[in-house]
C-alpha positions in Angstrom: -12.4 118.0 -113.6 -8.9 116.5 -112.4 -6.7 116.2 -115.1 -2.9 116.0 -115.4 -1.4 117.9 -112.4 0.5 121.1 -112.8 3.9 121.1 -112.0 5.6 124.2 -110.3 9.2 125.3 -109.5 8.4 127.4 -106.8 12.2 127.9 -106.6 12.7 130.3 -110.3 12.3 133.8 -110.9 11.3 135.5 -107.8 11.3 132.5 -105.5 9.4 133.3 -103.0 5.5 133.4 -101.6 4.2 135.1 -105.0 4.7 132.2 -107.0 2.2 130.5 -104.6 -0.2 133.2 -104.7 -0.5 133.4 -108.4 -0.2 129.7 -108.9 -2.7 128.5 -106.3 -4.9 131.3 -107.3 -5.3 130.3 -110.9 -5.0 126.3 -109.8 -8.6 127.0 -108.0 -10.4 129.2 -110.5 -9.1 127.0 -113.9 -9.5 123.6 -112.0 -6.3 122.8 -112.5 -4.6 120.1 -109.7 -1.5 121.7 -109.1 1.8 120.7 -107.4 4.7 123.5 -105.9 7.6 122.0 -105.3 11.0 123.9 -104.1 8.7 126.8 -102.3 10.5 129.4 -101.4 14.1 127.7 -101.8 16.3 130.5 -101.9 14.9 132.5 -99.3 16.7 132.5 -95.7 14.0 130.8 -94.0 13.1 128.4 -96.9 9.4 126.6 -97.2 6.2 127.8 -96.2 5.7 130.7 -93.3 2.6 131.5 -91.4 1.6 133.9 -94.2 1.4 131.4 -97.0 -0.1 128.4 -94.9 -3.3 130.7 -94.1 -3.6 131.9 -97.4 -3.0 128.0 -99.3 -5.4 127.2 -96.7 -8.1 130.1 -97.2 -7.9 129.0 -101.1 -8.5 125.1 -99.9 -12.0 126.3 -98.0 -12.8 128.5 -100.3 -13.1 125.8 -102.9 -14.0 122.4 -100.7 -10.1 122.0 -101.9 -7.8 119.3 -100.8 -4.4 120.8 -99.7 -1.6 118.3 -98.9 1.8 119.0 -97.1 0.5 122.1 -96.2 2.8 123.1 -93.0 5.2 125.4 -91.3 8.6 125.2 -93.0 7.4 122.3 -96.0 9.0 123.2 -99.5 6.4 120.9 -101.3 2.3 121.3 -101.5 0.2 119.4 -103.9 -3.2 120.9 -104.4 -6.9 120.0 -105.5 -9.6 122.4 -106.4 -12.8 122.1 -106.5 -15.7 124.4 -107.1 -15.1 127.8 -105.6 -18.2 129.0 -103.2 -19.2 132.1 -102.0 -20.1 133.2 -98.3 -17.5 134.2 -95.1 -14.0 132.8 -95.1 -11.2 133.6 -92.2 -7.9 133.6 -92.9 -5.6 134.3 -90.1 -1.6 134.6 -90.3 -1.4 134.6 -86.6 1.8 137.1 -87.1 1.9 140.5 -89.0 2.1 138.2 -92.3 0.2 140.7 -94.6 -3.5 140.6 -95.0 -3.0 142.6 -98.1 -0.9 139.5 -99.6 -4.0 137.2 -98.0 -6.2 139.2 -100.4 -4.1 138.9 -103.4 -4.5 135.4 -103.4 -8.0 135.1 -102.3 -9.8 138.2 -104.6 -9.4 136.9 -108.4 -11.1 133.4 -106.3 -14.1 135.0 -105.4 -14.6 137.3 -108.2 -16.0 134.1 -110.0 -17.6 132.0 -106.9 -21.5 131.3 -107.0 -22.3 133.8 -104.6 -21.1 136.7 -102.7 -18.1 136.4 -100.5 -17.4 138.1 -96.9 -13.2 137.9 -96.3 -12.0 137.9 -92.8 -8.6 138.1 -92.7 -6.4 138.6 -90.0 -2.5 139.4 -89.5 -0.6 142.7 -90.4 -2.4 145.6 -92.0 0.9 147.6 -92.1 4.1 145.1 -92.7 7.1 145.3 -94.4 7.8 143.7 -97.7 4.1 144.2 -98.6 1.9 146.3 -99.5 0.4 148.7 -96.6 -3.6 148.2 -97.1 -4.0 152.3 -97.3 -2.2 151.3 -100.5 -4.8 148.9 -101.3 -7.5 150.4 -100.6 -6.0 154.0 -102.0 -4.4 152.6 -105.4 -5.0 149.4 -105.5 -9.0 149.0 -105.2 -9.6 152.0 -107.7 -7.6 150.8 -110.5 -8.0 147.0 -110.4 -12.1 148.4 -110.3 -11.5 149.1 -113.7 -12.1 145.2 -114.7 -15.4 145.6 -114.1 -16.4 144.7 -110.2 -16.3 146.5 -107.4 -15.2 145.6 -103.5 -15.6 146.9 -100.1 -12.3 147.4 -97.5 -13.6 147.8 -94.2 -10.2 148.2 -91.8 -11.5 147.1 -88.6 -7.9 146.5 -86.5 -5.0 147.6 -87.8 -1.9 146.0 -86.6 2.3 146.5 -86.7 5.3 144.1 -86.7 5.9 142.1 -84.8 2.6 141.5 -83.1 -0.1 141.8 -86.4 -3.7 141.5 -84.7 -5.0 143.7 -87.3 -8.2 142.8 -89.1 -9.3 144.0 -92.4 -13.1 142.8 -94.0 -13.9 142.5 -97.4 -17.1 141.8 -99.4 -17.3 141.1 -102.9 -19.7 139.8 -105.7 -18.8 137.2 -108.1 -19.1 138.8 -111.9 -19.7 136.8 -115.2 -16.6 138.0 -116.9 -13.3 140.9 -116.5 -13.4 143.4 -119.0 -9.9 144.7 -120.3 -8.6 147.8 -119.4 -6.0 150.5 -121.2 -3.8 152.2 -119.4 -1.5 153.8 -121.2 -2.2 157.7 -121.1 -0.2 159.0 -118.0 -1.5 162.8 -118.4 -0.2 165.3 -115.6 0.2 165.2 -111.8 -2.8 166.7 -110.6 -2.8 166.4 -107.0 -0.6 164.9 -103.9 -1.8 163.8 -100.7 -1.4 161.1 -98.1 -1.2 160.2 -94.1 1.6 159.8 -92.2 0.5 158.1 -88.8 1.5 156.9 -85.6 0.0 154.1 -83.1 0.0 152.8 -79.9 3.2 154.4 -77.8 4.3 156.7 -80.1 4.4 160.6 -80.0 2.2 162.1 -82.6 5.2 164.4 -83.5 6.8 161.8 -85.6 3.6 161.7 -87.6 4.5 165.1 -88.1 8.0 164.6 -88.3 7.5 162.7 -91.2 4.6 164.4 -93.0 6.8 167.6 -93.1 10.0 165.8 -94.2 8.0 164.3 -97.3 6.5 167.1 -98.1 10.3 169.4 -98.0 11.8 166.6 -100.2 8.4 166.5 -103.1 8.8 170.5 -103.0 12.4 169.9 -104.2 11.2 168.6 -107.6 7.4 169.5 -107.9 6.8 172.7 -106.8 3.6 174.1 -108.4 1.5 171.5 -106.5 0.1 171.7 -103.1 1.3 168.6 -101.2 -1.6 167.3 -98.4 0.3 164.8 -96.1 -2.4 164.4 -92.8 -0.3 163.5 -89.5 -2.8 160.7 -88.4 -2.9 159.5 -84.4 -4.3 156.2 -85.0 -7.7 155.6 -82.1 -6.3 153.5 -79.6 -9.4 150.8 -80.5 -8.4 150.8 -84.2 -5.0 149.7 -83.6 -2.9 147.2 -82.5 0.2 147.5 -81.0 2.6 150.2 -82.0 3.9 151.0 -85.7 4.5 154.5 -87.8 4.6 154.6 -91.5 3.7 157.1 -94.5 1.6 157.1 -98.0 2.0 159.8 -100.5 -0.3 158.9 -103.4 0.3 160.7 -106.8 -2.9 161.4 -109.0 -3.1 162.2 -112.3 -5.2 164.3 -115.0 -6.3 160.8 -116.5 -7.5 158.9 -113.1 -3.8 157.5 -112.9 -2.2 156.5 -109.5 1.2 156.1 -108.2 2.4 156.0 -104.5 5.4 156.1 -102.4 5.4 154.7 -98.8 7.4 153.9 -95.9 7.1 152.1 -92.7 9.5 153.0 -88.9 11.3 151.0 -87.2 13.2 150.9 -84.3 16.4 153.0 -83.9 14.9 155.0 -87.7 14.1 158.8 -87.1 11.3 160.2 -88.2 12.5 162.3 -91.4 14.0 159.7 -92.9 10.7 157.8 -93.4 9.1 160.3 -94.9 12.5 161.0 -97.2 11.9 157.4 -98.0 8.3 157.4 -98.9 8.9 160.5 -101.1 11.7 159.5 -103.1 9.7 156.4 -103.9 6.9 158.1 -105.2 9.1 160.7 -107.3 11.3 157.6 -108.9 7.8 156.1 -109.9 6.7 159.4 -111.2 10.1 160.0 -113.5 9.4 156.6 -115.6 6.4 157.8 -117.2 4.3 154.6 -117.0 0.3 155.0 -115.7 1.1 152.3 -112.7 3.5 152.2 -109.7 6.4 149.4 -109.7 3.4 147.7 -107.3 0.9 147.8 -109.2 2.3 146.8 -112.1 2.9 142.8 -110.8 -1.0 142.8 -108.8 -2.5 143.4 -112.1 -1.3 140.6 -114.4 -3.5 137.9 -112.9 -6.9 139.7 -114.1 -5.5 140.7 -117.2 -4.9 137.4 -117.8 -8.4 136.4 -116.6 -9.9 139.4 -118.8 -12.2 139.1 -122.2 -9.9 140.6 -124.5 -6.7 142.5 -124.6 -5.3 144.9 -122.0 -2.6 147.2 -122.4 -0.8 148.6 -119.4 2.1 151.1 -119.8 4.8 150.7 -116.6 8.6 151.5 -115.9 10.8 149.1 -115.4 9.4 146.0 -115.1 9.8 144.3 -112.2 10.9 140.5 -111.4 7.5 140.4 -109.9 5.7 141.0 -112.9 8.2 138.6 -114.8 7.4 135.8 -112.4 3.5 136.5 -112.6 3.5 136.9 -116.6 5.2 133.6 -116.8 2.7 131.6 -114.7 -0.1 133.6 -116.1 1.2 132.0 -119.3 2.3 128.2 -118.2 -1.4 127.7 -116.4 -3.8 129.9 -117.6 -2.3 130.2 -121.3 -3.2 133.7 -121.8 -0.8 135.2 -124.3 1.3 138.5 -122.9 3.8 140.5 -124.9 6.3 143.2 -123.4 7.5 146.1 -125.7 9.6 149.4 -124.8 7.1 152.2 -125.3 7.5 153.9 -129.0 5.7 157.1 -127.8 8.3 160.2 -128.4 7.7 161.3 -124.5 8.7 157.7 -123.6 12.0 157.8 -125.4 14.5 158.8 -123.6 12.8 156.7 -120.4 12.3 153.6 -119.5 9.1 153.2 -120.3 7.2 149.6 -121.4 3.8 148.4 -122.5 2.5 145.0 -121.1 -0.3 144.0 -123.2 -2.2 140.6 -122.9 -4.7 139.0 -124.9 -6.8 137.8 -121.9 -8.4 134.5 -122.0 -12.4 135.6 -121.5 -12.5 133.3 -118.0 -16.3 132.9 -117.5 -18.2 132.3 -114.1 -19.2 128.2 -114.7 -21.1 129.1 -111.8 -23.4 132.5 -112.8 
């Protein structure tokens, strides 16, 4: 199984924890050894945070891995994989590091272990520079569905910066093989809705506060479309701490899915959340792509992993995709091409199509 090891700049592209997460990922499901050097160099607080030691160290147990200079503030890990193995795993960040970013590393793992997998993982449900896990479970978790497997979110705690404490659970089956997907027929908004929500200390009128300001700046561009944006108290047993954010999820005629959101923070009023969130979602509705600037980096890995070729159509495309194409390419050798779109809607935008030829990963293990 151990061959050469990999070698990783963890310092390129987009620098920071991603390059772990996709690198690390596909080290444990190809058997590749792998080593990261230069982790997170640019960044203000260079080397490994909480975040990325519990989820290097969920990927070591959930392969019988061996994980070296894994610690608080280290620039440089070296990593063995070994055969990846279903059952319950716990990951916790101890902080509000992001339990959504826990699960982008861990998922493509256990989509090809022997046996089911129950993930615990622990940390911020609801955290800046991440995304929110309504947007996961929301976007996220219907679309990537589309490779063939399904999963089950269950949010049992949320929690806020700066305390985290939230726990999310989910249960997966290993599949045989990813099937490609094709997304590259936008059709027509259909329908906007989301929740804009408060926890812990904070008045429920900022839920509303915010919900009403999103929904006066969509009616400024859309305005043949009801907008649904539920103010949300959160129960005081589901939450941790004390946070406010906003979701407005976009759907379309063809099952397409964009969103805009927004988190509070101290000394930010209320409207301008919303405003936030809203302007998001309408800049990712103008680029006439069938996936959200977010999506668009979360879905390279299982393209790559796919049995065949997928075609995705996006905006922009972001350095996060960049950064994930080109490790998709170094370790797994799947082969990815990125074109401007030639349809006629497409050309005055800026409009791309990401299409891989996947490289049919099989299950040694089913």
């Amino acid at each position: 199984m151990a061959g050469q090891r990999v070698e990783v700049d963890g310092g390129i592209m987009e620098g920071g924890g991603q390059i772990l997460r996709v690198s690390t990922a596909l080290s444990c499901l190809l058997g590749l050894p792998l080593r990261v050097q230069k982790i997170r160099a640019g960044r203000s607080t260079p080397g490994l945070r909480p975040q990325h030691l519990s989820g290097l160290e969920m990927i070591r147990d959930l392969c019988d891995g061996q994980l070296e200079g894994a610690e608080i503030g280290s620039t440089e890990v070296t990593f063995t994989p070994e055969k990846i193995k279903g059952g319950i795993h716990t990951a916790d960040t101890k902080t509000a590091g992001s339990v959504c970013l826990l699960m982008q590393v861990s998922m493509p793992c256990v989509l090809f272990a022997a046996s089911p997998s129950e993930l615990h993982l622990k940390g911020g449900t609801n955290a800046e520079m991440a995304p929110q896990i309504d947007y996961t479970v929301m976007v996220f978790k219907p679309i990537v569905e589309k490779f063939g497997f399904k999963f089950n979110c269950d949010i049992k705690m949320r929690g806020y910066y700066p305390k985290g404490g939230g726990e999310v659970i989910v249960r997966m089956s290993p599949v045989t093989q990813l099937n490609p997907i094709n997304l590259t027929d936008r059709g027509s908004v259909t329908k906007i809705y989301g929740r804009a929500f408060v926890a812990g200390v904070l008045p429920f009128k900022v839920a509303k506060d915010m919900a009403a300001a999103a929904v006066r700046c969509i009616r400024k561009e859309i305005r043949d479309l009801y907008v649904n944006i539920q103010p949300v108290q959160e129960p005081k047993d589901q939450a941790f701490g004390n946070g406010n954010g906003i979701i407005i999820i976009a759907e379309t005629s063809t099952g397409c899915l964009f969103a805009g959101s927004s988190l509070g923070k101290r000394g930010v009023n209320a409207d301008k959340v919303g405003i936030d969130a809203a302007e998001m979602l309408l800049a990712n509705l103008r680029h006439g792509g069938t996936v959200d600037e977010f999506l668009q980096d979360q879905l390279i890995i299982f393209m790559a992993l796919a049995n065949g070729v997928s075609r995705i159509k996006t905006g922009p495309i972001t350095l996060h995709t960049q950064t994930a194409i080109h490790f998709a390419e170094q370790l797994a050798k799947a082969k990815f091409t990125v074109k401007k779109s030639e349809d006629e809607e497409d050309a005055s935008k800026d409009t791309y199509i990401i299409e891989c030829q996947g490289i049919g990963m099989r299950n040694p293990n089913l």
